[in-house]
KEROFI-514905 format. One record per residue (C-alpha): residue number from 1; chain; x negated, y, z. Coordinates in steps of 0.25 Angstrom, whole numbers, plus 2048, in hexadecimal, padded with zeros to 3 digits. Each point is the difference from the previous one (the first is absolute). Layout:
    i  ch    x    y    z
  NUM   A    X    Y    Z
...
***
This chain:
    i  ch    x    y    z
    1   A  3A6  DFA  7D6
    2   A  808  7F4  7FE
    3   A  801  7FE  811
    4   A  806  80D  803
    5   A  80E  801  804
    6   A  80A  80B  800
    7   A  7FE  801  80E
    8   A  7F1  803  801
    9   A  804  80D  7F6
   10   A  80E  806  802
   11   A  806  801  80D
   12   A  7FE  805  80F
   13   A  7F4  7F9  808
   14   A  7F8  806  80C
   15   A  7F3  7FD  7F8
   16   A  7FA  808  7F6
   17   A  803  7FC  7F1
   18   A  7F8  7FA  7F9
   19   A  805  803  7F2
   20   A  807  80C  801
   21   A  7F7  808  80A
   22   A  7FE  80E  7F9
   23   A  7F6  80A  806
   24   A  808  80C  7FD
   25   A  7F9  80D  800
   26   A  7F1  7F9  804
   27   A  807  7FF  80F
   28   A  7F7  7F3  803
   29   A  7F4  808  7FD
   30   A  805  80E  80A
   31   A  804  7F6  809
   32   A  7F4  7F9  801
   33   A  7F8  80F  802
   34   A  80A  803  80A
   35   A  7FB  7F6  808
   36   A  7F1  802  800
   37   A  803  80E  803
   38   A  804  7FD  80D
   39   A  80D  805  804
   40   A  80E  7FC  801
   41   A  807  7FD  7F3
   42   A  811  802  7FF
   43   A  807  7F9  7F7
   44   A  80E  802  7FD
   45   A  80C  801  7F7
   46   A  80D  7F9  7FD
   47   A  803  7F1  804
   48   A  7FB  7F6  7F7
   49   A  7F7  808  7F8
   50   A  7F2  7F7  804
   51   A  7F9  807  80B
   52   A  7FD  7F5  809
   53   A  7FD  7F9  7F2
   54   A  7F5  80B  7FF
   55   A  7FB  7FE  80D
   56   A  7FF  7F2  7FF
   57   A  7F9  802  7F4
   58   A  7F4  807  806
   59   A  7FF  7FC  80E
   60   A  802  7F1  803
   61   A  803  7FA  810
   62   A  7F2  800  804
   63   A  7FE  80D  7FF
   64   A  80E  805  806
   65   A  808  7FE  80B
   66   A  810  802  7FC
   67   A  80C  804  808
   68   A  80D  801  7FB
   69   A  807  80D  806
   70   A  80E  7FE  808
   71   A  80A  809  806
   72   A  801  7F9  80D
   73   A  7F1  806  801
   74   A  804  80B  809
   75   A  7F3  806  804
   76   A  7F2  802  7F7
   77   A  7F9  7F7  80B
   78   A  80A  7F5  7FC
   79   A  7F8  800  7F1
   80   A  7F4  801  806
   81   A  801  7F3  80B
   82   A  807  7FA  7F5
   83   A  7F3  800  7F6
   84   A  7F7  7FC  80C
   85   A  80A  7F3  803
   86   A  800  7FD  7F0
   87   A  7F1  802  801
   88   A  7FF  7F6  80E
   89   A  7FB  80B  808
   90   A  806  802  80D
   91   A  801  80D  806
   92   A  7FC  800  80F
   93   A  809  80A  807
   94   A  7F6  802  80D
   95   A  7F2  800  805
   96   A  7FD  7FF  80E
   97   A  7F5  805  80A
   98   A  7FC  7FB  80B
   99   A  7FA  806  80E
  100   A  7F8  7F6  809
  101   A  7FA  803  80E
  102   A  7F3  803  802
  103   A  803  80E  7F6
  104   A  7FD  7FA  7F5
  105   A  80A  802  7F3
  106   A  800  7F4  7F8
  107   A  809  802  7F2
  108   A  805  7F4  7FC
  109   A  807  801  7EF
  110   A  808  7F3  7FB
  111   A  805  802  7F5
  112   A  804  7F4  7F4
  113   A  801  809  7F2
  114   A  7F2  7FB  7F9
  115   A  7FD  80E  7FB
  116   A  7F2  805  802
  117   A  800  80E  809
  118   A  80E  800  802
  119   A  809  7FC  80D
  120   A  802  7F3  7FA
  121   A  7F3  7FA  801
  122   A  800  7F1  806
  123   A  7F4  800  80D
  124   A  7FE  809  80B
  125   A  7F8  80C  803
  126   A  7FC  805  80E
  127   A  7F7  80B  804
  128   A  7FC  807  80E
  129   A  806  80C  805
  130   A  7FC  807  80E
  131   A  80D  802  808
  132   A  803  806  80D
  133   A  80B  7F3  800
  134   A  7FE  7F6  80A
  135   A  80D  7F8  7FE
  136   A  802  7F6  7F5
  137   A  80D  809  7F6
  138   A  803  7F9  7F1
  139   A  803  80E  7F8
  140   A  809  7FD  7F2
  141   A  7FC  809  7F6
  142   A  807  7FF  7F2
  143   A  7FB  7F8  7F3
  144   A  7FE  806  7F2
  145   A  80A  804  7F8
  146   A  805  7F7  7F5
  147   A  7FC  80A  7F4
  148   A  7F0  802  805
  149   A  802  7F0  7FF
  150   A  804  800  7F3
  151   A  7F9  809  7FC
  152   A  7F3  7F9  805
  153   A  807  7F2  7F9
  154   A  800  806  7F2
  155   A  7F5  807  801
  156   A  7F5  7F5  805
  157   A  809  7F5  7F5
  158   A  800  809  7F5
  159   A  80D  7FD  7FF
  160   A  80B  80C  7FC
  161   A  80E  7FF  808
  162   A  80C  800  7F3
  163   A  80D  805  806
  164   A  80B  7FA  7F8
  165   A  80E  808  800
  166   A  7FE  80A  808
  167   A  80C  807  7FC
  168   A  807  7F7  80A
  169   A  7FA  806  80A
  170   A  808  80C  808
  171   A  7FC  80E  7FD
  172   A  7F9  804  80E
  173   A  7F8  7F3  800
  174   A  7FB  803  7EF
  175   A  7FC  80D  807
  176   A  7FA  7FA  80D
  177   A  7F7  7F6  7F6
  178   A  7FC  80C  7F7
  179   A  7F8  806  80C
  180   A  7FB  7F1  802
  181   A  7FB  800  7F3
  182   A  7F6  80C  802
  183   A  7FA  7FA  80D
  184   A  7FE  7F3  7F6
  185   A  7F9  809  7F5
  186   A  7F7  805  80D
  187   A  7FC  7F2  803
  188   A  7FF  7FB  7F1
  189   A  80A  7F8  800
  190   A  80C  801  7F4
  191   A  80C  7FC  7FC
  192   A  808  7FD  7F4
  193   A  80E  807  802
  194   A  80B  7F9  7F8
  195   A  80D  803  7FD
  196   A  80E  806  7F9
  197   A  802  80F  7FF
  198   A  7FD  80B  7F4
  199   A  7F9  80B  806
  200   A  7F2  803  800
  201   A  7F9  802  80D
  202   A  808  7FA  809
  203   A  7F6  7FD  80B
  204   A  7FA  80F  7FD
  205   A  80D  806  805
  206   A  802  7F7  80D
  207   A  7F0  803  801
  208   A  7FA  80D  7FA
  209   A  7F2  7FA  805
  210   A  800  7F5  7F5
  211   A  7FE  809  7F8
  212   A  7F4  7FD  7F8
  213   A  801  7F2  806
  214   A  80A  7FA  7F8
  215   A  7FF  7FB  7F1
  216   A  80E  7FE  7FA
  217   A  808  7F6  7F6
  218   A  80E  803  7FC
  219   A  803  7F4  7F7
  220   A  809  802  7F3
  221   A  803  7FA  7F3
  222   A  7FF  807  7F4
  223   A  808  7F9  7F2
  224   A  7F3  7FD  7F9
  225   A  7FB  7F9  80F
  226   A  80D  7F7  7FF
  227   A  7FF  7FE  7F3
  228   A  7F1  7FC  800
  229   A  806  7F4  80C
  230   A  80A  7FA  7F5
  231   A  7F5  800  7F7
  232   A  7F7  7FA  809
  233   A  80B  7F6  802
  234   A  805  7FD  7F3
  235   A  7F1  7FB  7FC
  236   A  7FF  7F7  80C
  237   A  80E  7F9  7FD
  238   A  7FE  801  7F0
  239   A  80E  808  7FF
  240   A  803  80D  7FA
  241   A  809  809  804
  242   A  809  808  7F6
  243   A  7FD  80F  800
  244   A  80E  805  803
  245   A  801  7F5  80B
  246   A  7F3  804  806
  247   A  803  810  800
  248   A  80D  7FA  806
  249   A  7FB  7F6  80A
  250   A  7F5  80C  804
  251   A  80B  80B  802
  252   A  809  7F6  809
  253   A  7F4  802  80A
  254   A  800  80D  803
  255   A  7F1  7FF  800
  256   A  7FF  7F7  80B
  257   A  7F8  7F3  7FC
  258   A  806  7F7  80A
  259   A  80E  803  7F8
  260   A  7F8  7FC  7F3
  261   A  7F9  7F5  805
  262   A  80E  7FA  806
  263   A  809  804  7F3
  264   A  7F1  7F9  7F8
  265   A  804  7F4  805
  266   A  80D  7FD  800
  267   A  802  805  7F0
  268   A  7F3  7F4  7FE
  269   A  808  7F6  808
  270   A  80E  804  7F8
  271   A  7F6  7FE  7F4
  272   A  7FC  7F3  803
  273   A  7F1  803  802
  274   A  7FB  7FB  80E
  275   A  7F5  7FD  7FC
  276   A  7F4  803  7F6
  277   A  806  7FF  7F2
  278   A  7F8  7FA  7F5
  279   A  805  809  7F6
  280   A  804  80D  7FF
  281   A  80D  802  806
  282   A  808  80D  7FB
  283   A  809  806  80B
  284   A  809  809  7F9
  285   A  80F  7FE  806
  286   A  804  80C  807
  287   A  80B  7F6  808
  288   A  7F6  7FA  808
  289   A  7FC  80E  807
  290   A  80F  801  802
  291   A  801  7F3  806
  292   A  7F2  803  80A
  293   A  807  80C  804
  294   A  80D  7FA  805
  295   A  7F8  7F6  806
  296   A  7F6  809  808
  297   A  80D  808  804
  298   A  807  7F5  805
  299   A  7F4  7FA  807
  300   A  7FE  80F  806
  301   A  80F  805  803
  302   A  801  7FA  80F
  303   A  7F4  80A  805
  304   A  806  80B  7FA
  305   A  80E  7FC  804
  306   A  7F9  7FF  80F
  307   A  7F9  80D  7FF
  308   A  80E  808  7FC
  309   A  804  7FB  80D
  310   A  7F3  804  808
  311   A  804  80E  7FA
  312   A  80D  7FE  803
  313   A  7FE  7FD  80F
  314   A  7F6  80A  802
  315   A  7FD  804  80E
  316   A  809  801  80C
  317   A  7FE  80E  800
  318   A  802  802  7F2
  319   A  80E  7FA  800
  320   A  809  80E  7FF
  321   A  7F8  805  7F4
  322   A  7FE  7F4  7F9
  323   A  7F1  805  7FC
  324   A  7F9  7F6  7FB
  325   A  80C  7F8  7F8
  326   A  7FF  80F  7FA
  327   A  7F2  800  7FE
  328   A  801  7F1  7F7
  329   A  80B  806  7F8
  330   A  7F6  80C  7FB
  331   A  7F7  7F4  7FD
  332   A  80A  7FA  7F6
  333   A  803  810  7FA
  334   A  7F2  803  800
  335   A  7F8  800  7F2
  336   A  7F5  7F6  7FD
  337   A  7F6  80D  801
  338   A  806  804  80E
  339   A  7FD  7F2  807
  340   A  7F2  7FD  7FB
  341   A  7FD  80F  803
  342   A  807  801  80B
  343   A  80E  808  803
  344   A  7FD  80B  807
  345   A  805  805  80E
  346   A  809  80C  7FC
  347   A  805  7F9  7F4
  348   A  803  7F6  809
  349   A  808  809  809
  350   A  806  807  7F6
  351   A  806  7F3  7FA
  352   A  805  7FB  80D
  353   A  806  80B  803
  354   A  807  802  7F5
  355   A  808  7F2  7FE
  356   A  801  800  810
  357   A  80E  809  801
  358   A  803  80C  807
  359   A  804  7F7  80B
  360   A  7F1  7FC  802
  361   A  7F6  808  805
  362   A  7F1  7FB  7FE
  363   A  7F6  809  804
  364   A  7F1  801  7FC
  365   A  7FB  7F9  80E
  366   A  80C  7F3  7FD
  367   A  7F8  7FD  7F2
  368   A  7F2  804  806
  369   A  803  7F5  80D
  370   A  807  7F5  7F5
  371   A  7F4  801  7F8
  372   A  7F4  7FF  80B
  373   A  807  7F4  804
  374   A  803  7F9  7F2
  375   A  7F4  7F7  801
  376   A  804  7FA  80E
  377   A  80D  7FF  7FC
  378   A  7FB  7F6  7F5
  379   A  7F5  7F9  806
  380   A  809  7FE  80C
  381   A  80B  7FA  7F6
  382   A  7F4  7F8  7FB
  383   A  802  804  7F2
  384   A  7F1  7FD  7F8
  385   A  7FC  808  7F9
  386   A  806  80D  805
  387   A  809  805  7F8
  388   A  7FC  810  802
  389   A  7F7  808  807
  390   A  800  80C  803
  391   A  7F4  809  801
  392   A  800  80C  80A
  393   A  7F2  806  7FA
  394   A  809  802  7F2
  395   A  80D  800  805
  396   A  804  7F5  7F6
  397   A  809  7F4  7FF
  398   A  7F8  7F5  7F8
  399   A  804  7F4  7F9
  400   A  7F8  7F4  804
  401   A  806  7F6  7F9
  402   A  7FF  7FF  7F2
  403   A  80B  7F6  7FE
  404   A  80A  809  806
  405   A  800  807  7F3
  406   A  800  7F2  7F7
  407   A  80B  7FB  80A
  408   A  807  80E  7FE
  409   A  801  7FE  7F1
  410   A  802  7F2  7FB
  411   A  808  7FB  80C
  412   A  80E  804  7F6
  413   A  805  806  80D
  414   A  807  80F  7FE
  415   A  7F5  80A  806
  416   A  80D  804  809
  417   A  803  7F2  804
  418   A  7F1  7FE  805
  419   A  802  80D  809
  420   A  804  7FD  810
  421   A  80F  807  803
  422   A  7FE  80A  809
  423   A  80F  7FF  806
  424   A  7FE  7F1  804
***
């Protein structure tokens, strides 16, 4: 134990931690039936709570083929070519045929994907037809399409495609790649789905032929779940945490284990422990949370200054009702319950329209158009993770960063002060 450092245990890293991994509710096991049972796994919840962790975890790079989802990703296809490219297999967009005198066909395929079966196939392959032609013609007929491709890559590699952040991706394409996903099942091909929102059965509702074809993760920490990582941590480093200081540092998360593991880190380091301690070292000063909190809100206060003024700025069209500066004001109001729940659509609109005036007038199709278009509005302003989403199945405004919450709290700004002035 003597060689492990502070950073190996506490703290953000891509890989799975060593010391501080906690199979919270026997997921490892599920998962790991979810993948011999053949069908598409989803797994999903709010940033920074371990679901690529979890993935990582059970299914390593030989055995996948990962693409990280973006919004310039316009068309399903777009996802699809981009797996093959990652995968070096070129998609061949035509076939040819060509007709030779003396009435015979001769049907000539060129192709360079390397996948057996498919369009795609390096060589050639001819074969005789009878014709009533007598003049040499070269016909052009169309390749394969990239999903078939794919679907014969995964399936002859034994390889799973993981589609990281698909949450950036725009509403019509999420949709268009639902349907994608059951031509996949058909050919046994599958996918790990990954990304931020609440609700269940996401894909079901852009898809009702999933059903049945789809195994589900929503990932969430319970307090005993947090407090076990501490714990975890606490026996690799040789320090102890205070009860009152750990019930703290656990609330100051808001369930949310990258918040703890962040907050973790920096009390060790204002503690003086970076490194395994050869006797047990009692962590008992509520001061040193104070001081990690100031200094995770410092180190977090220019994204959310930047996302006000994405909200602020809205959309072109958005400019007279000033929608979705009203929208991130209801954020700020909104109770802790109401944004890991989610705000509903009518309460929404009745809160709107209640602080808008009587000079303003905001009608049901003004929220409804603001809302379907609040993911583009961020993933065009680049801000990662999203902020919100909004869920058209539910009709729900959801939070999906937790840190809002922690930055809400403990940045020692007046709640109003934090709000965006509608009248600017």
């Amino acid at each position: 134990m003597t060689e492990v450092k502070l950073n190996q245990v506490f703290g953000i890293t891509t890989d799975i931690p060593t010391y501080t991994y906690v199979d919270r509710q026997e997921l490892d096991e599920r998962f790991a039936h979810y993948l011999a049972s053949q069908k598409h796994i989803v797994i999903h919840g709010a940033s920074k709570q371990g679901k690529s962790c979890l993935r990582k975890k059970q299914i390593d790079s030989s055995t996948s083929l990962v693409i990280q989802c973006l919004p310039t990703m316009e068309h399903a296809e777009d996802v699809w070519r981009a797996a093959l490219e990652k995968a070096g297999v070129p998609v061949v967009a035509k076939t040819t045929r060509t007709v030779t005198e003396g009435d015979h066909i001769d049907g000539t395929l060129e192709t360079k994907a390397g996948v057996p079966g498919l369009v795609g196939v390096k060589g050639n392959a001819s074969g005789g037809l009878e014709s009533t032609k007598s003049a040499s013609e070269e016909i052009e007929e169309p390749g394969e399409g990239p999903l078939s491709i794919l679907a014969a890559y995964l399936r002859d590699n034994s390889k799973r495609l993981i589609l990281e952040d698909f949450h950036y991706l725009p509403d019509e394409v999420r949709k268009s790649i639902a349907f994608g996903l059951k031509a996949l099942y058909e050919e046994k091909a599958y996918v790990v789905v990954i990304g931020i929102w609440s609700e269940q059965n996401l894909l079901n509702y852009y898809n009702g032929d999933l059903t049945g074809r789809i195994e589900e993760i929503n990932l969430t920490w319970s307090e005993e779940e947090l407090n076990e990582v501490l714990t975890k941590g606490e026996g690799t480093l040789n320090v102890q945490f205070a009860p009152g200081l750990k019930s703290q540092l656990i609330e100051s998360a808001f369930g949310n284990v990258g918040l703890l593991q962040r907050l973790s880190e920096k009390i060790c380091l204002e503690a003086g422990v970076v490194i395994f301690q050869p006797q047990t070292k009692i962590i008992s000063d509520i001061e040193l949370l104070n001081r990690a909190r100031t200094q995770l809100v410092n180190e977090i206060r220019q994204r959310y200054t930047g996302i006000t003024e994405v909200f602020k700025e809205g959309m072109r069209a958005d400019a007279e009702l000033q929608l979705y500066t009203r929208i991130y004001n209801e954020l700020v109001d909104a109770s802790e319950l109401e944004l890991i729940n989610g705000i509903s659509y009518h309460s929404l609109l009745e809160r709107i329209r209640s602080k808008a005036g009587s000079g303003v007038t905001i009608r049901q199709s003004d929220l409804t158009s603001a809302l379907d278009r609040v993911e583009r509005l961020q993933a065009k302003k680049r801000v990662t993770p999203l902020l919100v989403s909004y869920s058209k199945n539910v009709r729900k405004l959801f939070l999906n960063d937790r840190e809002f919450m922690f930055y809400r709290k403990y940045s020692g700004d007046n709640p109003e002060d934090l709000k965006i002035n509608v009248d600017e």
